[in-house]
C-alpha positions, 0 to 999 in steps of 0.5 A: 440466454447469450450476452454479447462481448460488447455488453461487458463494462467496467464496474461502476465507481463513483467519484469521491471526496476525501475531507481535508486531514483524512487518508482513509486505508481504501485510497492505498488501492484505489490504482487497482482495476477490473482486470488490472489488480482485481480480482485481488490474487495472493500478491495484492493482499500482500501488497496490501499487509505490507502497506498495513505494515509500513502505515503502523511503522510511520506512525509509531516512529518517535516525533522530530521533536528534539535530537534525540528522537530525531537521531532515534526517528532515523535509525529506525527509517533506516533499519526499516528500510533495509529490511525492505530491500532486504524482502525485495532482494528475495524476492528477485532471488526467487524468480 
């Protein structure tokens, strides 16, 4: 009926191999841990939405092919993120 303190443990993970030119979205929150980040709140989803939003970002930026696109390529990175420290000041401001 009762179970010790001592009988908790980690849940298990086991250990993984990514093939070469893979990047799958899970290892973005691979850091998170049993009481550490998980169970998930409200903050790590967003933390997660915004990791979302940033991989869609670098991947619609235009390539460094020529100096058009490079010019192009940094005024958008630039942009970008000014809108995140934008997000970043809010939020300081809100506590």
């Amino acid at each position: 009926m009762y179970r010790e303190s001592e009988a908790q443990t980690d849940p298990y993970t086991p250990n993984y191999q990514v093939p070469e030119g893979e990047n799958p979205e899970i290892l973005t929150i691979a850091h998170l841990r049993w009481g550490e980040g998980l169970p998930a709140t409200f903050d790590e989803l967003e933390t997660i939405e915004v990791n979302r939003e940033r991989i869609a970002f670098e991947w619609a930026l235009p390539p460094t092919s020529d100096e058009a696109s490079f010019s192009l390529r940094k005024r958008l990175m630039k942009d970008q993120e000014e809108r995140e420290w934008g997000k970043r000041d809010n939020e300081i401001k809100k506590c």
